[in-house]
C-alpha positions as CSV (number, residue, x, y, z in Angstrom):
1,X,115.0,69.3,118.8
2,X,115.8,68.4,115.1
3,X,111.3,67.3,115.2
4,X,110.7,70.4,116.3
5,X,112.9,72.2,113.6
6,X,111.5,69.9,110.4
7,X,108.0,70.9,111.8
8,X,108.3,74.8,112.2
9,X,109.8,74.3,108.6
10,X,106.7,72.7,107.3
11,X,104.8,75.2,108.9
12,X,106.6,78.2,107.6
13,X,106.1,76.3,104.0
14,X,102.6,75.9,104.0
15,X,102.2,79.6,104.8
16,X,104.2,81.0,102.4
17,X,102.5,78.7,100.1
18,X,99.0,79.9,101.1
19,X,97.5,81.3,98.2
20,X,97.1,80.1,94.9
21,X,98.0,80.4,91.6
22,X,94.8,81.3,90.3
23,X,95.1,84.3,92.9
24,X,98.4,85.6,91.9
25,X,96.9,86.0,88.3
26,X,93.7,87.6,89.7
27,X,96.3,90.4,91.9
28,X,98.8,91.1,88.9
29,X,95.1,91.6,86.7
30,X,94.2,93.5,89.6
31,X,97.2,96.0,89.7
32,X,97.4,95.8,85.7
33,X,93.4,97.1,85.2
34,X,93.3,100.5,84.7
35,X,89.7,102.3,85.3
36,X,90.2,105.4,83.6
37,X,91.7,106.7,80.5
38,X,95.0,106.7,79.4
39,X,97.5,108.5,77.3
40,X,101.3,107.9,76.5
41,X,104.5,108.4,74.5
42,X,106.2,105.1,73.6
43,X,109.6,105.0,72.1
44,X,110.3,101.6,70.8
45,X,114.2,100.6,70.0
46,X,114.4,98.1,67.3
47,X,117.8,96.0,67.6
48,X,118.2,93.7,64.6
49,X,121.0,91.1,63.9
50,X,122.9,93.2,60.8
51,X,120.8,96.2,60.4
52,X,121.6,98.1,63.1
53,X,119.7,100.4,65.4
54,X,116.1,101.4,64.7
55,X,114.1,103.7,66.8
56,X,110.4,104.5,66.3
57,X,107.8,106.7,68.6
58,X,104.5,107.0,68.8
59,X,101.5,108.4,71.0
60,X,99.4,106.0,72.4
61,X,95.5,106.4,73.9
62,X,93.3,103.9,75.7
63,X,90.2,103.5,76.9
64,X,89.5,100.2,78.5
65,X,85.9,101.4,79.1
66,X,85.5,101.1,76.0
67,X,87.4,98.1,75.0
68,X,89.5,100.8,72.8
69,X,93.1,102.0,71.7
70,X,95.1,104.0,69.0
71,X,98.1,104.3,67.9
72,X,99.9,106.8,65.8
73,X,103.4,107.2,64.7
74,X,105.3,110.2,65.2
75,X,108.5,108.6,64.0
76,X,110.3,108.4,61.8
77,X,109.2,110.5,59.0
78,X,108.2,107.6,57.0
79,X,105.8,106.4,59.4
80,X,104.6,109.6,60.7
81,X,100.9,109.3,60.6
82,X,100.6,105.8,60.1
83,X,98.6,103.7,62.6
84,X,96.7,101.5,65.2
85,X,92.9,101.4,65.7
86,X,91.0,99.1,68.1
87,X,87.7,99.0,69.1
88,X,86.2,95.8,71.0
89,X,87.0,92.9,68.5
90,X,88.4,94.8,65.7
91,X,91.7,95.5,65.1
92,X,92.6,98.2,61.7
93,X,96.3,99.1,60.4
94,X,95.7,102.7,58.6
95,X,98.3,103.4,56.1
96,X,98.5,107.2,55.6
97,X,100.1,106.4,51.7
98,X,97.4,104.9,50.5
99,X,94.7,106.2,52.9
100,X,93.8,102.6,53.8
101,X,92.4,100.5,56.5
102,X,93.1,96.8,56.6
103,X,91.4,94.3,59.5
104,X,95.0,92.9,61.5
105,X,94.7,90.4,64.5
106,X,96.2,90.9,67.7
107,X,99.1,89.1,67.0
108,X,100.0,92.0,64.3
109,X,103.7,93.2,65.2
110,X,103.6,97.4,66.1
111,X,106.1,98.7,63.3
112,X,109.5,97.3,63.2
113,X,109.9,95.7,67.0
114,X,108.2,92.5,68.3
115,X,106.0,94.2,70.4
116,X,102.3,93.4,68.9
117,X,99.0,94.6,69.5
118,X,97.9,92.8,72.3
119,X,100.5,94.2,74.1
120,X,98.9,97.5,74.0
121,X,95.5,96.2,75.1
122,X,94.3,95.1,78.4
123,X,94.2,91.4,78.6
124,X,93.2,89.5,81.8
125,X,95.5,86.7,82.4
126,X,92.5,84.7,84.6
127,X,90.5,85.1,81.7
128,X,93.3,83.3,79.1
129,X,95.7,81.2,81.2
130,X,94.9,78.0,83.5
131,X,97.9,77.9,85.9
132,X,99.7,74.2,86.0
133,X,98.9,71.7,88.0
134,X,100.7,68.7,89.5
135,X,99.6,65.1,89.2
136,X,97.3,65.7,92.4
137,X,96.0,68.8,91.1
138,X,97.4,71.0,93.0
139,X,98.5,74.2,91.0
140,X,102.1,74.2,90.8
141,X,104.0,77.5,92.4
142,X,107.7,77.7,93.2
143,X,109.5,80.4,95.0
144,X,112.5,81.5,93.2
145,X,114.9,84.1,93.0
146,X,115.2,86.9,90.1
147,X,118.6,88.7,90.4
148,X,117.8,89.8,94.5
149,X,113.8,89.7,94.0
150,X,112.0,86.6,95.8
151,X,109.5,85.5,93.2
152,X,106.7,83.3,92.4
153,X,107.6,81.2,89.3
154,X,103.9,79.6,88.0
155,X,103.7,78.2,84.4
156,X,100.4,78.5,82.7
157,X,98.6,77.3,79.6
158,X,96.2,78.6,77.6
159,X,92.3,78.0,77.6
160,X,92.1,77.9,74.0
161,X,93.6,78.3,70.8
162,X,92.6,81.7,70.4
163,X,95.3,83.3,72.5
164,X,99.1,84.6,71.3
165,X,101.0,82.8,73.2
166,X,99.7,79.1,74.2
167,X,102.3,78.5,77.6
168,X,104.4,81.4,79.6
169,X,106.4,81.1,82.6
170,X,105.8,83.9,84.8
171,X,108.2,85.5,87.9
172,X,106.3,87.6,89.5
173,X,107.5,89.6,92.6
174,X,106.3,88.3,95.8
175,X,106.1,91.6,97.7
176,X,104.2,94.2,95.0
177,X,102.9,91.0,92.8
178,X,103.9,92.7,89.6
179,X,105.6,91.0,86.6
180,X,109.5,90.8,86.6
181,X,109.6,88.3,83.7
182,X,108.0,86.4,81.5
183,X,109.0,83.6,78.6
184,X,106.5,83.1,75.8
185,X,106.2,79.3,74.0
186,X,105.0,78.2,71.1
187,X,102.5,75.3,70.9
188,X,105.5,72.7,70.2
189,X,107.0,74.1,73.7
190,X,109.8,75.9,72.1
191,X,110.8,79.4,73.3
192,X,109.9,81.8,71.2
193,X,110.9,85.2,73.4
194,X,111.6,86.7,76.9
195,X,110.0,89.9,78.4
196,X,111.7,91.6,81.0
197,X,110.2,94.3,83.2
198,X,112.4,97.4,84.5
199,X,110.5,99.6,85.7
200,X,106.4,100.4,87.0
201,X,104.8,103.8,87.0
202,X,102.1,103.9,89.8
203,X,98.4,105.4,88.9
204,X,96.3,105.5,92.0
205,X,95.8,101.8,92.5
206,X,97.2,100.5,89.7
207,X,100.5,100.0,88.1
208,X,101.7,100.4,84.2
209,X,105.1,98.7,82.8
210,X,107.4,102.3,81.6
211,X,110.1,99.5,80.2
212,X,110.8,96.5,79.4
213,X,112.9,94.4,77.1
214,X,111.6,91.7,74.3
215,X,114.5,89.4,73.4
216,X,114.1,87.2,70.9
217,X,114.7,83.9,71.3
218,X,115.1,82.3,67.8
219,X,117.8,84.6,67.9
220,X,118.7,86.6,71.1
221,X,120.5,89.4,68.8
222,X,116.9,90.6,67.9
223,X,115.7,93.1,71.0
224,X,112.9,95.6,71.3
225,X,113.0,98.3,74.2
226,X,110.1,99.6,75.0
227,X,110.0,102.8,76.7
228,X,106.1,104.4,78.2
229,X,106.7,108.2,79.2
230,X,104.5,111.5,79.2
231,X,101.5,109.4,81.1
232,X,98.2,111.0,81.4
233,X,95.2,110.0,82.9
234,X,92.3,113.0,81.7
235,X,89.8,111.5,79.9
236,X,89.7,111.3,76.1
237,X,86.9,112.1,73.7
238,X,85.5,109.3,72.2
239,X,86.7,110.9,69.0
240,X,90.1,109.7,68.8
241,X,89.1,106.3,68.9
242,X,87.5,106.6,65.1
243,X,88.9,106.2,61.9
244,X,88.3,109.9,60.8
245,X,90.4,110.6,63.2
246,X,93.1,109.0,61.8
247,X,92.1,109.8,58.6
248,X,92.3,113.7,59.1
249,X,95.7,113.8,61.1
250,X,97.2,113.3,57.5
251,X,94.6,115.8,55.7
């Protein structure tokens, strides 16, 4: 009887353990692609160790046809009008002061928070991230739990140097295989911050993050909340994405 228990056991492991790690990244880039234009309020609130609250907003387009995004500020008064631009490779921080555009990379942090500006493009995780593998080869997944959500925990490293954040550990939910949480290292393998998921808006067949939390964890006092409301899908002239654009918001 006890055989017969340790080998329905096995069994039930190796089918839970069916699919791959490289296939859980394809399904959350799956669910994360989104094939039609986008537009959004964000409200981002900036917690700093001894300076208080700080709370910024800003409208937000995208175009992943277009490998495209902006991002204007809305608040507070001393931002109003400044901004994001991106098309394909380039990045530009407009500074409605001085009337300026300046090349930034994606690392670039939005404002005042931690959130940068590859947080606002799409990224493919297949395309950046290898998932770890054991000393077989075998790509190394563990089913966890996350508060009550069963999870797959997979580590992954970066292809190249190019990319923000060269290791993450990922919990991703078993049943909708969207992102609960996610830690970010630096190249040394230290811990630089923790994103947590709260919530998913549903468009059609695909799935955007409404809010999640950025903890700092150099020092875990230092938060950013991220907030996504007011989503549209209509499309969006191919004017917005341009510097004149930006430019005459402030005219």
């Amino acid at each position: 009887m006890k055989k017969i228990i340790v080998i329905i056991m096995i069994l039930i492991s190796q089918v839970t353990l069916a699919i791959t790690g490289s296939e859980i990244l394809n399904k959350v880039d799956e669910l994360g692609s989104l094939d039609r234009d986008t537009t959004a309020k964000v409200k981002l609130t900036i917690k700093e160790k001894g300076q208080g609250i700080k709370v910024e907003e800003l409208l937000y387009y995208r175009k992943d046809s277009a490998d495209s995004f902006l991002i204007v500020f809305t608040a507070p008064s001393n931002e109003r009008g400044n901004g994001y631009l991106k098309n394909g490779d380039n990045i530009w921080l407009y500074k409605k002061n001085t009337r300026t555009f300046q090349f930034v990379n994606s690392n670039e942090v939005i404002g005042s928070s931690r959130a940068t500006a590859e947080d606002f493009e799409e990224k493919k995780l297949a395309d950046m991230y290898n998932v770890v593998k054991d000393k077989s080869g075998k790509e190394i997944i563990e089913e966890v739990k996350l508060g009550n959500k069963n999870c797959y925990k997979i580590e992954v490293k970066a292809k190249n140097n190019k990319v923000k954040n060269p290791k993450r550990i990922y919990w991703i939910d078993k049943e909708s295989f969207l992102p609960l949480q996610v830690e970010n290292y630096s190249l040394s393998g230290k811990l630089t911050e923790t994103i947590q998921f709260g919530s998913y808006k549903k468009i059609e067949n695909s799935y955007i993050s409404t809010k999640l939390l950025i903890t700092d964890e150099f020092d875990n006092e230092n938060k950013t909340l991220v907030e996504i409301s007011n989503i549209s899908t209509e499309k969006i002239p191919d004017k917005i994405f341009t510097k004149a654009y930006l430019e005459n918001l402030n005219k």
